[in-house]
N, CA and C atoms of all chains as a GROMACS GRO file, in nm:
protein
  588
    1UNK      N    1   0.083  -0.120   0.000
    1UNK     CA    2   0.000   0.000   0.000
    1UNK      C    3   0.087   0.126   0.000
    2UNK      N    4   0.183   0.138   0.113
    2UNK     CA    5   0.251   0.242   0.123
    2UNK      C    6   0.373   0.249   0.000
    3UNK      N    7   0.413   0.117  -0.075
    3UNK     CA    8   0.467   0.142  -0.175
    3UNK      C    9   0.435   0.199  -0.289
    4UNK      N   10   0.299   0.175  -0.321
    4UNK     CA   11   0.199   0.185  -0.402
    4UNK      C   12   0.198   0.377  -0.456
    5UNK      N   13   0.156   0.404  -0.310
    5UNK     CA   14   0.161   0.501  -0.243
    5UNK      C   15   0.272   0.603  -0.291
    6UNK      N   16   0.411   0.572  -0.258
    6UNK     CA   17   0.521   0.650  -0.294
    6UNK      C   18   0.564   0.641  -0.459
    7UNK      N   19   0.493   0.552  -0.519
    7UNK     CA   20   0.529   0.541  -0.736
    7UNK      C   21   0.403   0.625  -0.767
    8UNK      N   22   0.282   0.627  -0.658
    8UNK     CA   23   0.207   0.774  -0.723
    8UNK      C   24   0.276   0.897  -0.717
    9UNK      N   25   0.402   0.880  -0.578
    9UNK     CA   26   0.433   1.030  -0.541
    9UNK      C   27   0.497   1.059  -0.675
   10UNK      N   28   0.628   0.954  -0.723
   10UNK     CA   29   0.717   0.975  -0.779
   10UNK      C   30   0.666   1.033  -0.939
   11UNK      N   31   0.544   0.944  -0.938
   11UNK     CA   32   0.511   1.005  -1.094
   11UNK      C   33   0.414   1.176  -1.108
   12UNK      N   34   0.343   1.195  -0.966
   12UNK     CA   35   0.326   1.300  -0.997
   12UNK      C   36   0.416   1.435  -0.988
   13UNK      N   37   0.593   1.397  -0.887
   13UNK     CA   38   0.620   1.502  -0.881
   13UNK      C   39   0.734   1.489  -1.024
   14UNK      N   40   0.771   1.396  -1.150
   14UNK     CA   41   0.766   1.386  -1.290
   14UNK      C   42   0.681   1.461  -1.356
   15UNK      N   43   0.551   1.462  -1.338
   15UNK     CA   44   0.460   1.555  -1.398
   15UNK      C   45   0.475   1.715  -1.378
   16UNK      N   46   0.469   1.721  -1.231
   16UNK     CA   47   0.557   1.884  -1.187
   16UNK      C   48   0.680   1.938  -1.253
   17UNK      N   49   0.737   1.798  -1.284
   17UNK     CA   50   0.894   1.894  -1.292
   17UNK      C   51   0.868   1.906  -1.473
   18UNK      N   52   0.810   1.817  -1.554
   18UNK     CA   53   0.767   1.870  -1.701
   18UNK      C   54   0.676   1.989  -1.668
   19UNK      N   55   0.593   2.043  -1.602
   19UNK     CA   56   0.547   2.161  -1.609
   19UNK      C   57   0.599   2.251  -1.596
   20UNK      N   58   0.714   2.263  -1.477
   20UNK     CA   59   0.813   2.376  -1.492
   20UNK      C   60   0.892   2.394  -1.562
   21UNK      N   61   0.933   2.239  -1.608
   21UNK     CA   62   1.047   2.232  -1.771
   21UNK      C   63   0.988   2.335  -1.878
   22UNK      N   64   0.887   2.332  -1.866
   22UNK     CA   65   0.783   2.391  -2.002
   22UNK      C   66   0.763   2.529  -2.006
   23UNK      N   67   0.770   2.563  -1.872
   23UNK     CA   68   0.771   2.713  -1.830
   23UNK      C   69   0.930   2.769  -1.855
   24UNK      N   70   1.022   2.682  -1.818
   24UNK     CA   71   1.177   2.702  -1.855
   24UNK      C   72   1.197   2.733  -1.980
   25UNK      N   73   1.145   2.647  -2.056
   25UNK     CA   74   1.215   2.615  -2.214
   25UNK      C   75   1.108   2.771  -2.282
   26UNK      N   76   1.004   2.774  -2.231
   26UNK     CA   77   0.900   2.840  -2.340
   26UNK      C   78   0.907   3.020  -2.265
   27UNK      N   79   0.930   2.999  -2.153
   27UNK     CA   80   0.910   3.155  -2.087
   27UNK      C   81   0.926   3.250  -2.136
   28UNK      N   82   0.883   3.346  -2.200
   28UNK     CA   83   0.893   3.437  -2.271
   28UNK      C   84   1.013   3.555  -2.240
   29UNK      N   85   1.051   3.521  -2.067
   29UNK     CA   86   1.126   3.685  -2.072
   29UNK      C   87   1.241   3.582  -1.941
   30UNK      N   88   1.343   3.648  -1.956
   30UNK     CA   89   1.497   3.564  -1.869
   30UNK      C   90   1.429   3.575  -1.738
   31UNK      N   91   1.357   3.667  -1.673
   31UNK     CA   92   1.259   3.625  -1.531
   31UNK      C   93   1.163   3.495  -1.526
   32UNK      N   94   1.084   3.477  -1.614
   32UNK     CA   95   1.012   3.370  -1.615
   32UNK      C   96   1.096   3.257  -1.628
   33UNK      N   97   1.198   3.260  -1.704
   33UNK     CA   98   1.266   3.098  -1.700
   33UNK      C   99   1.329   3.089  -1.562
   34UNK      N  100   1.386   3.200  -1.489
   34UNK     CA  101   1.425   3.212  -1.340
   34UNK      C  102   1.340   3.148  -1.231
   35UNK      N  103   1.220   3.156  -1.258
   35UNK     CA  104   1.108   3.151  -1.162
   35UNK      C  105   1.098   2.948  -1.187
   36UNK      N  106   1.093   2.926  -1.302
   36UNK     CA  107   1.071   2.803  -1.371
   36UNK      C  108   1.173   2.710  -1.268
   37UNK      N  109   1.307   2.764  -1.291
   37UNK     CA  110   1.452   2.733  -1.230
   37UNK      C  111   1.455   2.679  -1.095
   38UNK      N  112   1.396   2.769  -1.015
   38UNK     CA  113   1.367   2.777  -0.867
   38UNK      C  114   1.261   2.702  -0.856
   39UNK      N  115   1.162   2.655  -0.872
   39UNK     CA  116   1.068   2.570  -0.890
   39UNK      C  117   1.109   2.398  -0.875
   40UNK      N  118   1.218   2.418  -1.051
   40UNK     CA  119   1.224   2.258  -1.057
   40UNK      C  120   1.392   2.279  -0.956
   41UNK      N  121   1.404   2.316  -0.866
   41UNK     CA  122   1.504   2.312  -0.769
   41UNK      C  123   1.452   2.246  -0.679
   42UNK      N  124   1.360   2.298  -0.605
   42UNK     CA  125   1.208   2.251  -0.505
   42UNK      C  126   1.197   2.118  -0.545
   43UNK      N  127   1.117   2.092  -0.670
   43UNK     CA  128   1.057   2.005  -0.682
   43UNK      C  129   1.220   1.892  -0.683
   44UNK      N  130   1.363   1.927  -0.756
   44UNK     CA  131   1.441   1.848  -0.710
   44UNK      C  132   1.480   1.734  -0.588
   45UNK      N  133   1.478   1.850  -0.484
   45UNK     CA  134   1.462   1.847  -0.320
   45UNK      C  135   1.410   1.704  -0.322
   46UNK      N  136   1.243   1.762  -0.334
   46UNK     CA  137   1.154   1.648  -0.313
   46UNK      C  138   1.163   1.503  -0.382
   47UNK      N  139   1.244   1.497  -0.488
   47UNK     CA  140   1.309   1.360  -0.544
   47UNK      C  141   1.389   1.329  -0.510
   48UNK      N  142   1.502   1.394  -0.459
   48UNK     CA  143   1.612   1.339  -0.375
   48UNK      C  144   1.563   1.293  -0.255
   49UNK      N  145   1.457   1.333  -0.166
   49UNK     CA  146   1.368   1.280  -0.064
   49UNK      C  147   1.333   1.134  -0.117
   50UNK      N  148   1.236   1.121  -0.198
   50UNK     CA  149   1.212   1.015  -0.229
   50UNK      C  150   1.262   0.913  -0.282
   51UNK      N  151   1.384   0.960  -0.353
   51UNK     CA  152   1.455   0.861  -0.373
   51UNK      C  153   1.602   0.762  -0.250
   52UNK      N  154   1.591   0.858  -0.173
   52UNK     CA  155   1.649   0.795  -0.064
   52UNK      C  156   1.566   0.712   0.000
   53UNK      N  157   1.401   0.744   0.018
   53UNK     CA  158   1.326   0.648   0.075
   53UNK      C  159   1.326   0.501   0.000
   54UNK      N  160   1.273   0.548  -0.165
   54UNK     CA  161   1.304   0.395  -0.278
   54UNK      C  162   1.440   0.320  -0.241
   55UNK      N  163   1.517   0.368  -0.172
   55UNK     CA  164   1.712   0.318  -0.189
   55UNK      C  165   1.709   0.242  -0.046
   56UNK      N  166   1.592   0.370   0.006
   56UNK     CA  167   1.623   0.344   0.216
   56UNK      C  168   1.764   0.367   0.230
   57UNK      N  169   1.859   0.437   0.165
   57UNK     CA  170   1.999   0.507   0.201
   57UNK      C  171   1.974   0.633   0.248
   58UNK      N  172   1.997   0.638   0.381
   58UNK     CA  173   1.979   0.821   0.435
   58UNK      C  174   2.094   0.870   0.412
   59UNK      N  175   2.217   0.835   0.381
   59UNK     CA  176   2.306   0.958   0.313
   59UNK      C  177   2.264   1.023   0.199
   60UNK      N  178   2.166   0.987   0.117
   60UNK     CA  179   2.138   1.068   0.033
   60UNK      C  180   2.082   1.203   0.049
   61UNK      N  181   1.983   1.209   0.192
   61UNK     CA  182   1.928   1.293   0.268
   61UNK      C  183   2.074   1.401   0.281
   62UNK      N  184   2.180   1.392   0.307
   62UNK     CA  185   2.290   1.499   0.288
   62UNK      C  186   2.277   1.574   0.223
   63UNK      N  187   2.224   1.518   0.048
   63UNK     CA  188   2.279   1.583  -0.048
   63UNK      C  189   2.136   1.726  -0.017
   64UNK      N  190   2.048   1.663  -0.022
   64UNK     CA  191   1.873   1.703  -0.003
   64UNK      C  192   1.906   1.841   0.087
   65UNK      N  193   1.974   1.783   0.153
   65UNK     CA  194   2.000   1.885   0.281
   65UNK      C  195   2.125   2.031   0.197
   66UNK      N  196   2.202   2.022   0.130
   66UNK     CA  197   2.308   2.091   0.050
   66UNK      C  198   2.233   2.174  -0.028
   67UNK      N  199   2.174   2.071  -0.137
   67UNK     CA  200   2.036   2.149  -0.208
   67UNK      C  201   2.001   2.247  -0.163
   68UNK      N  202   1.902   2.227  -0.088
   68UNK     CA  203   1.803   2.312  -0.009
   68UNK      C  204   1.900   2.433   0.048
   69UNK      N  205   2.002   2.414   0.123
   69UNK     CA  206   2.084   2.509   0.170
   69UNK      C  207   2.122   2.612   0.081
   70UNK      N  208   2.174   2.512  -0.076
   70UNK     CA  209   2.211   2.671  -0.158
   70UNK      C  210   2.186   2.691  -0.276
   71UNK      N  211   2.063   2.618  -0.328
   71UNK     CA  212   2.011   2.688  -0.432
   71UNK      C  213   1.965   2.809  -0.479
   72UNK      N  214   1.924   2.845  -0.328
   72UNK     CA  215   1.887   2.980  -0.350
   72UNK      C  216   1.979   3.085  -0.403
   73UNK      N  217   2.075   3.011  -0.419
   73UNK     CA  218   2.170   3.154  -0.454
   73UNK      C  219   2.248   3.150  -0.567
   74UNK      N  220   2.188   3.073  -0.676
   74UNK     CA  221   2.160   3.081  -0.828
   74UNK      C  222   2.067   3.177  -0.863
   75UNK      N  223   1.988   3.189  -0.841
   75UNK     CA  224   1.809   3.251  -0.816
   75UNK      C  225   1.883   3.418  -0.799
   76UNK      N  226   1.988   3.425  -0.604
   76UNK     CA  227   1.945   3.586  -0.607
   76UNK      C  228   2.041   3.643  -0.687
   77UNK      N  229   2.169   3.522  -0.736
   77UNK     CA  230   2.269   3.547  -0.827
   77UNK      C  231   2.249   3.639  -0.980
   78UNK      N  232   2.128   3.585  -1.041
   78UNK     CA  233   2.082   3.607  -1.173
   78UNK      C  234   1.994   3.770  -1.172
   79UNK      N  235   1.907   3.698  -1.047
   79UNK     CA  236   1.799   3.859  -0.984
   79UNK      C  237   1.900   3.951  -0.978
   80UNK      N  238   2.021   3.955  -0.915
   80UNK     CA  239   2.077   4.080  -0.879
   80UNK      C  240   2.167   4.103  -1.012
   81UNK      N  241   2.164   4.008  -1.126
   81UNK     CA  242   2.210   4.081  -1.233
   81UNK      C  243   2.135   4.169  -1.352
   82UNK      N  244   2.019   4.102  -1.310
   82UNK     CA  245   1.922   4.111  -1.413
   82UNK      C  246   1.840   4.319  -1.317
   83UNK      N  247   1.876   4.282  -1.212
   83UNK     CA  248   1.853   4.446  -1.134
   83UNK      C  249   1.950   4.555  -1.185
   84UNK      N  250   2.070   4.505  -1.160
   84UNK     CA  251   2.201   4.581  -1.222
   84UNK      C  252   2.248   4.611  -1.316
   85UNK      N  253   2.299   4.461  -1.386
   85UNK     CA  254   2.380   4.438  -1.534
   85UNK      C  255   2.530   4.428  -1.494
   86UNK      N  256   2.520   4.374  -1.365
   86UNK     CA  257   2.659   4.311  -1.311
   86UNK      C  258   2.656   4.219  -1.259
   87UNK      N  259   0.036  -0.060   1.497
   87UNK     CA  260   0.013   0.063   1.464
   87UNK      C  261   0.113   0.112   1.337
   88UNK      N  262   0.222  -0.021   1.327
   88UNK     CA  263   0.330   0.074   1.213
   88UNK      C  264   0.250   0.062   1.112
   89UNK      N  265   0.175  -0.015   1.074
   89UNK     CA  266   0.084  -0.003   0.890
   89UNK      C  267   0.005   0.124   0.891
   90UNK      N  268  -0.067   0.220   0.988
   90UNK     CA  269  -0.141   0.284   0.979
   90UNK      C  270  -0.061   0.351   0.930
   91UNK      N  271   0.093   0.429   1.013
   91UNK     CA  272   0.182   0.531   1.005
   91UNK      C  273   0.227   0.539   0.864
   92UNK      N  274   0.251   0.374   0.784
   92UNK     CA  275   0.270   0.376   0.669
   92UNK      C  276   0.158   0.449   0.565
   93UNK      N  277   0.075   0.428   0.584
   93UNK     CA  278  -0.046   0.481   0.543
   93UNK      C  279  -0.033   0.619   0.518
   94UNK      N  280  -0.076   0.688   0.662
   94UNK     CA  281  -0.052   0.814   0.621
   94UNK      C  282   0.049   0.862   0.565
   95UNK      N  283   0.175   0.818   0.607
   95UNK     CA  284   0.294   0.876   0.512
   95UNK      C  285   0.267   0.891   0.348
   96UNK      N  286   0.222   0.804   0.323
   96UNK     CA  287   0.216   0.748   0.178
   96UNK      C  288   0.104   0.836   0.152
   97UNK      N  289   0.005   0.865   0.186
   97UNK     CA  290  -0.115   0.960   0.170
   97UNK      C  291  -0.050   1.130   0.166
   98UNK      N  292   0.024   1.165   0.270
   98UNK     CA  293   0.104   1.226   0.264
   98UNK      C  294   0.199   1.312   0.194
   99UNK      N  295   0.259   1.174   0.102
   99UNK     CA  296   0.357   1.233   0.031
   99UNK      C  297   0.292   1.270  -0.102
  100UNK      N  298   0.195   1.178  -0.129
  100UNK     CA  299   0.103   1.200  -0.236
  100UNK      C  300   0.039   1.332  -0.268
  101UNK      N  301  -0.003   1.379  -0.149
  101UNK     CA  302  -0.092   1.498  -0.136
  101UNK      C  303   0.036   1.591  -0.185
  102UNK      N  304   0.153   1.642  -0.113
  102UNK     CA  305   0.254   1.711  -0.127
  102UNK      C  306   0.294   1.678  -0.214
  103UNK      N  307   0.337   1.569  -0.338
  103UNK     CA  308   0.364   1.585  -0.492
  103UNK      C  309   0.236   1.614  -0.561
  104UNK      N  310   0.097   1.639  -0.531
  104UNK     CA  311  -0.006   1.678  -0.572
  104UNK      C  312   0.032   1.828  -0.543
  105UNK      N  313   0.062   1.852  -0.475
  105UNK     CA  314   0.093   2.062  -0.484
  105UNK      C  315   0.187   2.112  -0.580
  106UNK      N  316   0.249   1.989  -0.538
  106UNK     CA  317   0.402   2.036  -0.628
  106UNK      C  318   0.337   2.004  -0.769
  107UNK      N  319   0.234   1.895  -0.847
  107UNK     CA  320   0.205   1.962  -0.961
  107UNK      C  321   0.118   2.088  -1.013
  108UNK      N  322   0.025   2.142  -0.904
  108UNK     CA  323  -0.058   2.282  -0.878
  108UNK      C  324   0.009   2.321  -0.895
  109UNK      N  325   0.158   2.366  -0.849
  109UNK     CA  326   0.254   2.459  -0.846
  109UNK      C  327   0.316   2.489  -0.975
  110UNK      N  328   0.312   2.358  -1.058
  110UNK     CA  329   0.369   2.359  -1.174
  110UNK      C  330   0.258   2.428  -1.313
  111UNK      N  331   0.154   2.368  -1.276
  111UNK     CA  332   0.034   2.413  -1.368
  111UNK      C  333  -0.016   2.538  -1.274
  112UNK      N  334   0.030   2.617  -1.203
  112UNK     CA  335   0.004   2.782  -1.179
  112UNK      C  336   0.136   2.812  -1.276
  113UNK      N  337   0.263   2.755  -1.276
  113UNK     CA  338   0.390   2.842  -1.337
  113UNK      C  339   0.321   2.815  -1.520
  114UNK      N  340   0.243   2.729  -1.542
  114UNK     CA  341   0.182   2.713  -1.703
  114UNK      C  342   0.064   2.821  -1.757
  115UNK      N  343   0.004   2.820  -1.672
  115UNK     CA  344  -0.125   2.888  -1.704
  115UNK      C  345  -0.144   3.041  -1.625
  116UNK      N  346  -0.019   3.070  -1.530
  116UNK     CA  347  -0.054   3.230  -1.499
  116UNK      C  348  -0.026   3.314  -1.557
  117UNK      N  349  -0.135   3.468  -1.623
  117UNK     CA  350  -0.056   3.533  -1.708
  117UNK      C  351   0.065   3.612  -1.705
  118UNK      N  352   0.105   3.650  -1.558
  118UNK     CA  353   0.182   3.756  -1.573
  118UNK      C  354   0.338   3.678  -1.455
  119UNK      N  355   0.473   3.770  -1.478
  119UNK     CA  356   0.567   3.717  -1.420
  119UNK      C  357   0.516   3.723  -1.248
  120UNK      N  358   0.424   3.776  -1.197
  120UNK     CA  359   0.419   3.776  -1.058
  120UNK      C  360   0.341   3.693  -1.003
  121UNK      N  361   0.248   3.702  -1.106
  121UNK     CA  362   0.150   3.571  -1.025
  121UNK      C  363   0.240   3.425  -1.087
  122UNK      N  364   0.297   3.418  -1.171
  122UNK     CA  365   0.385   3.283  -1.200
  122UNK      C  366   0.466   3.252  -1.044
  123UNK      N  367   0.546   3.384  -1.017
  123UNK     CA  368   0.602   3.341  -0.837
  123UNK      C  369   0.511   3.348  -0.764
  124UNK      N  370   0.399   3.387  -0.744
  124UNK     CA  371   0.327   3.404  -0.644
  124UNK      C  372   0.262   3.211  -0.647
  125UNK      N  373   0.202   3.153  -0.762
  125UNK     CA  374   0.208   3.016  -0.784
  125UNK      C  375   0.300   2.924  -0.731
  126UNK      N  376   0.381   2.962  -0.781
  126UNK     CA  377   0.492   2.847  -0.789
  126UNK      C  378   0.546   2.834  -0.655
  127UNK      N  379   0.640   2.986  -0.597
  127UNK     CA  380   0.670   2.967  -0.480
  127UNK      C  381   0.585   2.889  -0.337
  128UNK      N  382   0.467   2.977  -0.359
  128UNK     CA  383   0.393   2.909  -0.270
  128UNK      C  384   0.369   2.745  -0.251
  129UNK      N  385   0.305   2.719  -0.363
  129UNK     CA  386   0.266   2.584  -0.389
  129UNK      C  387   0.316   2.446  -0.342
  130UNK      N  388   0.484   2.533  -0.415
  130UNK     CA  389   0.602   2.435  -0.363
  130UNK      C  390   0.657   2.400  -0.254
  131UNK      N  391   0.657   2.556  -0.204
  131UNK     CA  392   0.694   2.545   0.010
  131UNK      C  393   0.601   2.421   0.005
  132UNK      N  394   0.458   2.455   0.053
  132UNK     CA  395   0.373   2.350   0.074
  132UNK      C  396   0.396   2.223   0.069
  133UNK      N  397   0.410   2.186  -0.124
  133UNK     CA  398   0.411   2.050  -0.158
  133UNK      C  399   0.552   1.997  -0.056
  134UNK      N  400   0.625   2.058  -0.098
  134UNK     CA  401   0.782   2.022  -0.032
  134UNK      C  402   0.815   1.974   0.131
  135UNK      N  403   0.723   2.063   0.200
  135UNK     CA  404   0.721   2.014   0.326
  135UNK      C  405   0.641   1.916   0.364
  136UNK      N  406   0.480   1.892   0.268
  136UNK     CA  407   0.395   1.772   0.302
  136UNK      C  408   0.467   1.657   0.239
  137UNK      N  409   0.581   1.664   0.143
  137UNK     CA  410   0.614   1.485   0.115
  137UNK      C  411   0.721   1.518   0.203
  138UNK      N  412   0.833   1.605   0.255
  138UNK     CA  413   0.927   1.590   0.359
  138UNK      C  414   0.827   1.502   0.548
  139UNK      N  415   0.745   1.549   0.525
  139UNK     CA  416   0.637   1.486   0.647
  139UNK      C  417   0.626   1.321   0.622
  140UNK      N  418   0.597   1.378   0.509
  140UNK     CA  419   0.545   1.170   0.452
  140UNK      C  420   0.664   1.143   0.494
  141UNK      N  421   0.794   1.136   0.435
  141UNK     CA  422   0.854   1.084   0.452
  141UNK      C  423   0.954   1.030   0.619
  142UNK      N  424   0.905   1.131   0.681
  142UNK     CA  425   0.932   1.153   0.819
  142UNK      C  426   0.829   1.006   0.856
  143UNK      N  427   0.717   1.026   0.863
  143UNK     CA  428   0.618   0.924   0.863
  143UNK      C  429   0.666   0.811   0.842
  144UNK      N  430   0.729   0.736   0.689
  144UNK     CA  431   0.799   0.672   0.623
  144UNK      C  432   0.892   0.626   0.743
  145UNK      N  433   0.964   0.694   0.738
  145UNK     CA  434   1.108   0.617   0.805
  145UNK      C  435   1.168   0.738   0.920
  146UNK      N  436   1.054   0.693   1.068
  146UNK     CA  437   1.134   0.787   1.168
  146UNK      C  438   1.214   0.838   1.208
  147UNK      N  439   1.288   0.723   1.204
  147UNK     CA  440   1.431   0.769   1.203
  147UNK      C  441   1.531   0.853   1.154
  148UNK      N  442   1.453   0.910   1.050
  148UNK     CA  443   1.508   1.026   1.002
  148UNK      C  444   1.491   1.165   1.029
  149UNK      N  445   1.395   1.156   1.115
  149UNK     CA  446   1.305   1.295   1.078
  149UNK      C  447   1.378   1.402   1.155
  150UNK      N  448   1.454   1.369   1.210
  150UNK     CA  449   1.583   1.506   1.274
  150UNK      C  450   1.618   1.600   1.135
  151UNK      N  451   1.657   1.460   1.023
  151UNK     CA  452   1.748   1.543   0.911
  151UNK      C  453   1.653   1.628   0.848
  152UNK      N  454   1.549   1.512   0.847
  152UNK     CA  455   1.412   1.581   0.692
  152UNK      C  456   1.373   1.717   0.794
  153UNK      N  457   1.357   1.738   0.928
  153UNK     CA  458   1.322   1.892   0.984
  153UNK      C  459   1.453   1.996   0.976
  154UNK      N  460   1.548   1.957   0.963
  154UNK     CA  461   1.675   2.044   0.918
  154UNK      C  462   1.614   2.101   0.803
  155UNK      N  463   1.595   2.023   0.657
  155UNK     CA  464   1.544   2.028   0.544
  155UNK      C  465   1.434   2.140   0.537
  156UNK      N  466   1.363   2.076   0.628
  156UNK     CA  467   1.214   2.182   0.616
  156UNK      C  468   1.269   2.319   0.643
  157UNK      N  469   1.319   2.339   0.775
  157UNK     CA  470   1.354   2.432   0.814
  157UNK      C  471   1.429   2.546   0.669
  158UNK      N  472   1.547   2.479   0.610
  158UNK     CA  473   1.584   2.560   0.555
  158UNK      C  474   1.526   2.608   0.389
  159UNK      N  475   1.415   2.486   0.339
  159UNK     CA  476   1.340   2.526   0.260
  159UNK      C  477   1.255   2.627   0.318
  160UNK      N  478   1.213   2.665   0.427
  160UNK     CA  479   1.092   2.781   0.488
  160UNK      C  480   1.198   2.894   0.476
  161UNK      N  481   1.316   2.876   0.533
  161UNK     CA  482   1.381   3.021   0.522
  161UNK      C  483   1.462   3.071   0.400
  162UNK      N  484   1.488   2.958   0.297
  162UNK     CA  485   1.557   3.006   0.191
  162UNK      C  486   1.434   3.022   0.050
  163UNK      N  487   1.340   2.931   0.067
  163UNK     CA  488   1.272   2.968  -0.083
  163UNK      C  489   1.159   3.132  -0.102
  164UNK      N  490   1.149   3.170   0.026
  164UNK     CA  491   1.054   3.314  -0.029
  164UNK      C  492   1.164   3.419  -0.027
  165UNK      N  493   1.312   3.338   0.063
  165UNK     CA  494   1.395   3.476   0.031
  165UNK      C  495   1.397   3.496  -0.120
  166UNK      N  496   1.483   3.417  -0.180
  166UNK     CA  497   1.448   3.378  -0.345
  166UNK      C  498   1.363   3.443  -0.416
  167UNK      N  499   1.211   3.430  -0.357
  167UNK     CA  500   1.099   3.449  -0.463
  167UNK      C  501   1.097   3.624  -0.414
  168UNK      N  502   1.137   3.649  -0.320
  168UNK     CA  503   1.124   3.778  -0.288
  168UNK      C  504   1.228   3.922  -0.358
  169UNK      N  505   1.339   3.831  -0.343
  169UNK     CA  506   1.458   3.909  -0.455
  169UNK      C  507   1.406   3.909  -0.559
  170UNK      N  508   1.349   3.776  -0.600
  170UNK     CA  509   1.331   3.818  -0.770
  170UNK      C  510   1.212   3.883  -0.755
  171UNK      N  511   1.116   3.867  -0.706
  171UNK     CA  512   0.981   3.989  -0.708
  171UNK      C  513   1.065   4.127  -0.775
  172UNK      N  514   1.142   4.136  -0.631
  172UNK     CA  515   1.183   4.328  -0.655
  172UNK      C  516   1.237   4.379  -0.744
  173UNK      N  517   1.332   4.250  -0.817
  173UNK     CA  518   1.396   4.329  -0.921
  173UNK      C  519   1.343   4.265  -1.018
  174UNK      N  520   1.217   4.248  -1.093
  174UNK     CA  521   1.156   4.249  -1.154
  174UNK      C  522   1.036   4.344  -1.143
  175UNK      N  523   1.039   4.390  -1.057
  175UNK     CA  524   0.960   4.526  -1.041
  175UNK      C  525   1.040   4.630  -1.106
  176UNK      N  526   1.180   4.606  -1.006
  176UNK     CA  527   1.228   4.714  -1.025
  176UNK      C  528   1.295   4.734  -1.228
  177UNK      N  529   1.273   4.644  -1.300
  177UNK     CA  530   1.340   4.641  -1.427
  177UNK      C  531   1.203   4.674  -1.520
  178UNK      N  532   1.089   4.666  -1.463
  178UNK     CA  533   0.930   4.704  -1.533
  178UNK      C  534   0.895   4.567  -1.571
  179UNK      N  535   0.909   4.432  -1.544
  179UNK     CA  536   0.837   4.328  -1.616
  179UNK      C  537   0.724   4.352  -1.614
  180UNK      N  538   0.659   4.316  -1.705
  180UNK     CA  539   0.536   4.321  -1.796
  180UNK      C  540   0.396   4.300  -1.701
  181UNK      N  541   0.330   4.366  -1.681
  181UNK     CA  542   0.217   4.257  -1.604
  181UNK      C  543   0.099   4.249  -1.670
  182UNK      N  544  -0.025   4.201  -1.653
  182UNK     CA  545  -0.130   4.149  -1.640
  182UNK      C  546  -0.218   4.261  -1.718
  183UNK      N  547  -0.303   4.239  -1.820
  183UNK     CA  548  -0.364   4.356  -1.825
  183UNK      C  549  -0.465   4.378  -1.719
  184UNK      N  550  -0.470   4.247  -1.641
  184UNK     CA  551  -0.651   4.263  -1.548
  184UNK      C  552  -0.584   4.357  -1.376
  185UNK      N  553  -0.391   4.419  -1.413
  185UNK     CA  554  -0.394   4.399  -1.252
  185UNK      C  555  -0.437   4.562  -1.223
  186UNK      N  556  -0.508   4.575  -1.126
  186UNK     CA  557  -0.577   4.696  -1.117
  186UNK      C  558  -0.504   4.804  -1.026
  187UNK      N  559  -0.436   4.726  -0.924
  187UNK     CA  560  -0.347   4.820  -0.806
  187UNK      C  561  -0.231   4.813  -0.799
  188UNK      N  562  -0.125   4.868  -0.789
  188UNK     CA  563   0.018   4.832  -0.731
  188UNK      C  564   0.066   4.920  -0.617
  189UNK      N  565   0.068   4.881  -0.544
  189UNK     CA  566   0.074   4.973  -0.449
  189UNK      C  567   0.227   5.014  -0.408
  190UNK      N  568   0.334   4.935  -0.438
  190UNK     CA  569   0.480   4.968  -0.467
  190UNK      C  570   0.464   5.080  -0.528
  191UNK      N  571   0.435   5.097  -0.678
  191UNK     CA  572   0.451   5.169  -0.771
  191UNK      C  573   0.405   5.362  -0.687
  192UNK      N  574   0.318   5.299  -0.578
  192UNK     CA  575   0.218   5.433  -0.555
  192UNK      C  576   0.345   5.482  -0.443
  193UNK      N  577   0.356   5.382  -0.391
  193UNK     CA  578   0.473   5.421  -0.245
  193UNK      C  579   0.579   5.483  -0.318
  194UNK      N  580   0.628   5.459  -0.472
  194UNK     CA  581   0.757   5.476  -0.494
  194UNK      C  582   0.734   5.685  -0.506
  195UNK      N  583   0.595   5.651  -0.587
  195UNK     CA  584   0.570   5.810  -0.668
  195UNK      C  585   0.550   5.877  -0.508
  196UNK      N  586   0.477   5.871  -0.460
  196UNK     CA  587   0.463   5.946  -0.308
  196UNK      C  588   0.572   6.022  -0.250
   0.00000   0.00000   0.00000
């Protein structure tokens, strides 16, 4: 049941990350593909979650944990160029 | 009682990759760059922390690390969505023809 359970998770958060792919590839302006970016970062997270559960290896949970710590700073990297032009 | 716990986890994580695709189909179908973050960011905190739960659920023994996790997804993803808000304000991205107020814009002229 609870396996069952986690191949629904896995395929709907596949479906998420083609929706933000789509917003990436098609976004009309270098902000919208930014926003897209940060999104399938998130939704990354949450596969590295689950795939440590499919493995049952919690060192993978490290990486999950790295992620999360510094993605964000691709994101304010681009924002503060796209403010400037430096 | 461990099959129930399995249960909910698994219900759980489901629900939270169910946001995380809301989140994805708000970044498809919103018209303008703000409501695309206002979608997405949100959605995702959400989804992100309800399958980090499942998975806590899942396998207890972890759940020290997966609340590290949470923790720093709550404090790092609206910083993110918040930088880019401003300087996409601040560069004029495009908005919405339906948006009726901005109230930045009014604070700035004031």
């Amino acid at each position: 049941m609870a396996e069952a359970l986690v191949s629904l998770a896995v395929l709907l958060a596949g479906l998420a990350f083609l929706l933000a792919l789509w917003r990436f590839l098609a976004g009309p302006t270098a902000a919208d593909r930014v926003v897209a970016f940060d999104v399938m970062t998130v939704i990354g997270i949450s596969f590295i979650v689950i795939l440590a559960l499919l493995e049952g290896r919690g060192i993978y949970l490290d990486a999950a944990l790295v992620y999360a710590l510094l993605s964000f700073l691709g994101v304010i990297a681009v924002a503060r160029y796209l403010e400037r032009g430096y | 009682m461990a099959g129930l716990l399995d249960i909910v986890g698994g219900l759980l994580m489901v629900g939270g990759t169910a946001f995380l695709v809301f989140g994805g189909l708000g970044l498809v179908r919103m018209p303008d760059l703000f409501n695309r973050i206002h979608a997405g960011t949100k959605a995702t905190t959400l989804g992100t922390l309800l399958t980090l739960a499942g998975a806590a659920c899942l396998r207890p023994d972890w759940g020290w690390k997966l609340l590290l996790i949470a923790v720093f997804i709550l404090s790092t993803n609206p910083l993110s969505a918040q930088v880019l808000a401003r300087a996409a304000h601040r560069i004029g991205a495009a908005m919405s023809v339906k948006t009726r107020v901005d109230r930045l814009e009014e604070d700035q002229g004031a």
